[in-house]
C-alpha positions as a Markdown table, in Angstrom:
| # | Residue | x | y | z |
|---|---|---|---|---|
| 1 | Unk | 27.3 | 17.9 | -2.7 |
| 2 | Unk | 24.3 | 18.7 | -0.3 |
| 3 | Unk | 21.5 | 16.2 | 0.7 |
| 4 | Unk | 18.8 | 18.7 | -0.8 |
| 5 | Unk | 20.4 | 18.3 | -4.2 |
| 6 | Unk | 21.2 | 14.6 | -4.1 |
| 7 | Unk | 17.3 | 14.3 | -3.6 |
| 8 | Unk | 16.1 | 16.9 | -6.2 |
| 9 | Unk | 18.2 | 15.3 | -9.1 |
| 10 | Unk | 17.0 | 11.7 | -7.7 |
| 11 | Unk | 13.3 | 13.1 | -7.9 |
| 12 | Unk | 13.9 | 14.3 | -11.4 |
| 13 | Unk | 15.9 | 11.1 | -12.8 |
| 14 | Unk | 12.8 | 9.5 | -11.5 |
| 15 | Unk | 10.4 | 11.8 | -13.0 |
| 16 | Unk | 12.2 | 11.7 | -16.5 |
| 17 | Unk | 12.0 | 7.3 | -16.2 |
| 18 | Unk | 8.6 | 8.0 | -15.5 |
| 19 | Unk | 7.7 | 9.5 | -18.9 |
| 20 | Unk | 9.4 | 6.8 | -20.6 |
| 21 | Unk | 7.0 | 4.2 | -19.3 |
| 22 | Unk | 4.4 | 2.9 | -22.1 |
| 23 | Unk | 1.3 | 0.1 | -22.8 |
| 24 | Unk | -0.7 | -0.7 | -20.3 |
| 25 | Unk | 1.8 | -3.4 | -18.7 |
| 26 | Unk | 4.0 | 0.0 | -17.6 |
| 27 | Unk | 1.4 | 1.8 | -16.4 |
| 28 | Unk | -0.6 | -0.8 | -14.4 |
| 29 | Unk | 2.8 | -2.2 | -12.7 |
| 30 | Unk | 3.7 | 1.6 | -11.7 |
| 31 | Unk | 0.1 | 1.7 | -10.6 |
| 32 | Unk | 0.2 | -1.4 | -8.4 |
| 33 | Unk | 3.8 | -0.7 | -6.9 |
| 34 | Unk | 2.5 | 2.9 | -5.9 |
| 35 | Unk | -0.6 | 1.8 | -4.6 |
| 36 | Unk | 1.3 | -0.7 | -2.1 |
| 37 | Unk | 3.4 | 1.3 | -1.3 |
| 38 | Unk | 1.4 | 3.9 | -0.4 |
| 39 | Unk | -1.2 | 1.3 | 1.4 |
| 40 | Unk | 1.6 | 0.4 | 3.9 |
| 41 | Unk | 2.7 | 3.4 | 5.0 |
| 42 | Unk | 1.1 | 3.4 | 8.7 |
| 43 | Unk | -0.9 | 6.5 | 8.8 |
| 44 | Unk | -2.4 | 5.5 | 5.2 |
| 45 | Unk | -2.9 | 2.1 | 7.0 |
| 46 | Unk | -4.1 | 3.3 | 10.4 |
| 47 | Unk | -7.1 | 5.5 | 8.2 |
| 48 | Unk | -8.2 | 2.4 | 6.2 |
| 49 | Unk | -10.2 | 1.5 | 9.2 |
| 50 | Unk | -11.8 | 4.7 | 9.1 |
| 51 | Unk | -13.3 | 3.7 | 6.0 |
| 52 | Unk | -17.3 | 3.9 | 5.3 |
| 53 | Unk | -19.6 | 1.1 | 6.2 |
| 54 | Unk | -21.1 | -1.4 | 3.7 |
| 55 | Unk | -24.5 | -0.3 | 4.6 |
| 56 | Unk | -23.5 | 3.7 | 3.6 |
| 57 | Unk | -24.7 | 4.3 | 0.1 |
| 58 | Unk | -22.7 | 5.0 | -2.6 |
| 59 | Unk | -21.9 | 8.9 | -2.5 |
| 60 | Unk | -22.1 | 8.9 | 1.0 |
| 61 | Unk | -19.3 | 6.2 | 0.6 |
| 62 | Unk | -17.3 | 8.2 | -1.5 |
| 63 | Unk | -17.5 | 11.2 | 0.7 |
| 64 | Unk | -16.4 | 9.0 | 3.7 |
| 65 | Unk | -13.1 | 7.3 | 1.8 |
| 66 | Unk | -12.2 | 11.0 | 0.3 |
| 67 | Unk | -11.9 | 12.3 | 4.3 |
| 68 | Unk | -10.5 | 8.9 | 5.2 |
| 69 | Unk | -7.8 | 9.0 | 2.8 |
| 70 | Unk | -7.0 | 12.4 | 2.6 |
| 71 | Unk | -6.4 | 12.5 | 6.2 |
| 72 | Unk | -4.2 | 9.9 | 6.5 |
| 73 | Unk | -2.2 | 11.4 | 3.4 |
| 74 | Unk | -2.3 | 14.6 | 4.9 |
| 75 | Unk | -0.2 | 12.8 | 8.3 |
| 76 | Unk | 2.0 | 11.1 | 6.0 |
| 77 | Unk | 2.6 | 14.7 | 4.3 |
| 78 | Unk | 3.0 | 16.2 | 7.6 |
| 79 | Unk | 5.9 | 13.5 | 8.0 |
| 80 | Unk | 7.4 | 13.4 | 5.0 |
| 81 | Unk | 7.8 | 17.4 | 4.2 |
| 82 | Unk | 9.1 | 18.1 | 8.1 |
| 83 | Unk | 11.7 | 15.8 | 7.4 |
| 84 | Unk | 13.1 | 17.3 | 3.9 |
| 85 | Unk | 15.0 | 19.7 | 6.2 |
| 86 | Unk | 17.1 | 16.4 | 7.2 |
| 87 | Unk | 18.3 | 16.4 | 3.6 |
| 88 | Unk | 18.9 | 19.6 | 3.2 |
| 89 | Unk | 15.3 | 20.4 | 1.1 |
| 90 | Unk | 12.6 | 23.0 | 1.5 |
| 91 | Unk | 8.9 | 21.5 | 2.6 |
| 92 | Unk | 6.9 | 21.7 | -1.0 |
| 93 | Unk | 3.1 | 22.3 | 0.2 |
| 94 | Unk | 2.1 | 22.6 | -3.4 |
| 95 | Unk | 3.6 | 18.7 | -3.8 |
| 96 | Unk | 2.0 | 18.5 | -0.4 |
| 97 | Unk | -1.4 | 19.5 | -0.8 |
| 98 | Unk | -1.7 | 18.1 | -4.9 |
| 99 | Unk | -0.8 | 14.6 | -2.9 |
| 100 | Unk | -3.5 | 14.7 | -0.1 |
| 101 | Unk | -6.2 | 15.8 | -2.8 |
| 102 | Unk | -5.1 | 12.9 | -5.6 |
| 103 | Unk | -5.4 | 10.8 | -2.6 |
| 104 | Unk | -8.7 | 11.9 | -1.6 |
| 105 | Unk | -10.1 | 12.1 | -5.4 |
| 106 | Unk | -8.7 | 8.9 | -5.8 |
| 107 | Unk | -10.8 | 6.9 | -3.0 |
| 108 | Unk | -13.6 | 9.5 | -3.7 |
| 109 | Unk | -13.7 | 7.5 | -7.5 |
| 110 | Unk | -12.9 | 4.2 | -6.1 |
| 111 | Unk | -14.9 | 3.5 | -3.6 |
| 112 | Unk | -18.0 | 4.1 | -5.6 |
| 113 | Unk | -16.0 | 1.8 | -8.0 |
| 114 | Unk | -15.4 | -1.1 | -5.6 |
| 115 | Unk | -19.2 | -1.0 | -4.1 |
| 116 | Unk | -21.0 | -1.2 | -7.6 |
| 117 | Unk | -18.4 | -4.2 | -8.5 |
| 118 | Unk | -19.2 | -5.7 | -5.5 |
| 119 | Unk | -22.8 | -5.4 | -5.7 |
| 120 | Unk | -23.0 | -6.5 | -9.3 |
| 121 | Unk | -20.8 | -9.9 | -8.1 |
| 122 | Unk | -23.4 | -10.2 | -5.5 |
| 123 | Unk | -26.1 | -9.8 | -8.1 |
| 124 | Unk | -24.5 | -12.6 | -10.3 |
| 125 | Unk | -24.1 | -14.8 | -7.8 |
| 126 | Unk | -27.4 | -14.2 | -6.3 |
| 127 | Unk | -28.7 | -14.9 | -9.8 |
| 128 | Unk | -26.1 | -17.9 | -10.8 |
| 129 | Unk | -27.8 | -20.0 | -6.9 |
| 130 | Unk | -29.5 | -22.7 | -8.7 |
| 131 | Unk | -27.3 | -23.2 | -11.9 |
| 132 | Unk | -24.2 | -24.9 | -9.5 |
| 133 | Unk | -21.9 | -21.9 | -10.5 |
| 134 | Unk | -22.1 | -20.9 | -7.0 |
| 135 | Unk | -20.6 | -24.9 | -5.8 |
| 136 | Unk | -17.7 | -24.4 | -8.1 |
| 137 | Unk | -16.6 | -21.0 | -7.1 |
| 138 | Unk | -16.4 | -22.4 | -2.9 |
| 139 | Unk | -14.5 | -25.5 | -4.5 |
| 140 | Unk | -12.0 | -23.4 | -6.3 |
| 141 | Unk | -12.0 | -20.7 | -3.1 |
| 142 | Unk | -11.6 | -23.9 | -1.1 |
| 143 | Unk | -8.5 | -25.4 | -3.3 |
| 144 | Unk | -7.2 | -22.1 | -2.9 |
| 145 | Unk | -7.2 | -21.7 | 0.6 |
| 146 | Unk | -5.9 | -25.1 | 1.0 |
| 147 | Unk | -2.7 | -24.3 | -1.1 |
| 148 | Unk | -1.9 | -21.2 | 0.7 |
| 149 | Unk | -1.9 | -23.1 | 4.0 |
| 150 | Unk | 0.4 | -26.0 | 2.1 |
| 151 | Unk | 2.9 | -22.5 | 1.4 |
| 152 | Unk | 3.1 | -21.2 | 4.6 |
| 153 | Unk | 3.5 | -24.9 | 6.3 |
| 154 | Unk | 6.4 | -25.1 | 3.6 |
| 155 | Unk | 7.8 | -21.6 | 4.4 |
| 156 | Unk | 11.4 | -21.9 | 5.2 |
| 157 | Unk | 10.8 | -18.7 | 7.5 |
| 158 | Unk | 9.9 | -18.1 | 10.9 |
| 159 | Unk | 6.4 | -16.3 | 10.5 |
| 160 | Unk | 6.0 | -16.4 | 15.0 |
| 161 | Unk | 5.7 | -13.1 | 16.3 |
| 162 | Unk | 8.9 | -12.2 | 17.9 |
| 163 | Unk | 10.8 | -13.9 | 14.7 |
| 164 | Unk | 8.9 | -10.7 | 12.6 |
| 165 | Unk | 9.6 | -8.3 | 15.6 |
| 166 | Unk | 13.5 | -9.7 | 15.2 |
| 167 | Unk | 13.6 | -9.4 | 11.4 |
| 168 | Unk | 11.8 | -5.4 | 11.8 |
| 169 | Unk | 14.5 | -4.3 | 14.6 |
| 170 | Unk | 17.3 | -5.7 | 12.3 |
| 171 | Unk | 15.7 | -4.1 | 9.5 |
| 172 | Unk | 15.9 | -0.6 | 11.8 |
| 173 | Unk | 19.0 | -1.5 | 12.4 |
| 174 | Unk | 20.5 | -2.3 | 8.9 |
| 175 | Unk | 19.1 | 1.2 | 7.8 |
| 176 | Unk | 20.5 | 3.0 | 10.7 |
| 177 | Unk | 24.0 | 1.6 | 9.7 |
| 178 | Unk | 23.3 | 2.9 | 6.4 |
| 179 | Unk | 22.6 | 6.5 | 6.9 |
| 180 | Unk | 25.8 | 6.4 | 9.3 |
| 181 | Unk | 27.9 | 5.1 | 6.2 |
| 182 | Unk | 28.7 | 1.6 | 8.1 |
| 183 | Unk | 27.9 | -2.1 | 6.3 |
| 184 | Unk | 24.8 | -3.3 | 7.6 |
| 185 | Unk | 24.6 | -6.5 | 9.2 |
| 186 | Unk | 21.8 | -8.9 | 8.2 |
| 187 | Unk | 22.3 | -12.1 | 10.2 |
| 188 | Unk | 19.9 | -14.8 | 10.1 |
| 189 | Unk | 16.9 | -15.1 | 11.9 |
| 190 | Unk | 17.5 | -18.4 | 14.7 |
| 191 | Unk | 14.2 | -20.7 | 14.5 |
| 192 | Unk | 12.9 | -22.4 | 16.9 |
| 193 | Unk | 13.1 | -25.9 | 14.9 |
C-alpha cells in the first residue's frame, strides 16, 4: 500500500472522529491540543515575536498578528506540503492557503480579544487599588510561584541544558529508527547527582 494512501485514509479516519466530537468539553480540548500544537511548531514560534506592540492600538494590533501569523503558517505550509511528496501525496494549496488564512483570521480576532481583556483586568485592578483586592491577588501569584519552584526542585528530571539537548537528539534519533522500521532506543538520561 503506498505512503500517499496510508496518509489520506489517516486524514479521513481523523476527519470522520472529528465530527463525532460534542459539548463544549470536546470542542475546547480539541481547541487547546491544536492550538499547542500549532504554537510549537518553530516557524509559528519564531513569528510570535513578530507580534504587535502593547502600545499599537487595537486594529492596528490585529493587522500586525494577522501578517505575523499568517507568515509563519505560510513557512510551516511551505514545509509541510513539499514534504507530502515523501509519502507519496500531492501538495494541496487549497488545504494550504485555507490554513494560512484561518491562521491569520484567527490572530486577526484574537488579538483584539486578548488586548480589550487585558485592558479591562487593568481597569479592574486599577479600580479594585484601595479595597485590598490587589494584596490578595500578589499573595496568591506569590503562593503560586512559590509552588512551582517547590515542583521543579522536586523534579526527578534533569532540566540542565545539555540533559534537554540529550533527551531532543535521542528523541531525533528514536524517530529516525522508526521511519527505518528498527525499535527505538530510549535509554535514560545520566544526571549529574
Amino acid at each position: 500500500m503506498s505512503g500517499g494512501r496510508t496518509c489520506a485514509r489517516a486524514r479521513a479516519r481523523r476527519a470522520e472522529v472529528a465530527t463525532r466530537e460534542t459539548g463544549f468539553g470536546a470542542g475546547a480540548g480539541a481547541f487547546l491540543g491544536t492550538a499547542g500544537a500549532i504554537m510549537t511548531d518553530p516557524p509559528v514560534f519564531a513569528s510570535m515575536f513578530f507580534g504587535a506592540p502593547w502600545a499599537t492600538g487595537i486594529l492596528r494590533a490585529a493587522l500586525i498578528e494577522a501578517g505575523a501569523a499568517g507568515g509563519g503558517e505560510l513557512l510551516a505550509q511551505i514545509g509541510i506540503q513539499t514534504s507530502r511528496t515523501a509519502f507519496g501525496e500531492e501538495p494541496d494549496i487549497e488545504e494550504a492557503a485555507t490554513a494560512v488564512g484561518v491562521a491569520a483570521a484567527g490572530a486577526g480576532v484574537l488579538a483584539p480579544v486578548a488586548r480589550g481583556g487585558a485592558a479591562g483586568v487593568r481597569a479592574l485592578l486599577k479600580q479594585a487599588r484601595g479595597n485590598g483586592i490587589r494584596g490578595s491577588l500578589a499573595k496568591a501569584a506569590e503562593r503560586f510561584l512559590r509552588r512551582q519552584v517547590e515542583l521543579e526542585d522536586a523534579s526527578p528530571f534533569d532540566t540542565a541544558p545539555a540533559a534537554r539537548a540529550e533527551h531532543a537528539a535521542r528523541l531525533s534519533e528514536a524517530q529516525v529508527a522508526l521511519r527505518e522500521g528498527r525499535p527505538a532506543r530510549m535509554i535514560p538520561v545520566e544526571t549529574g547527582a
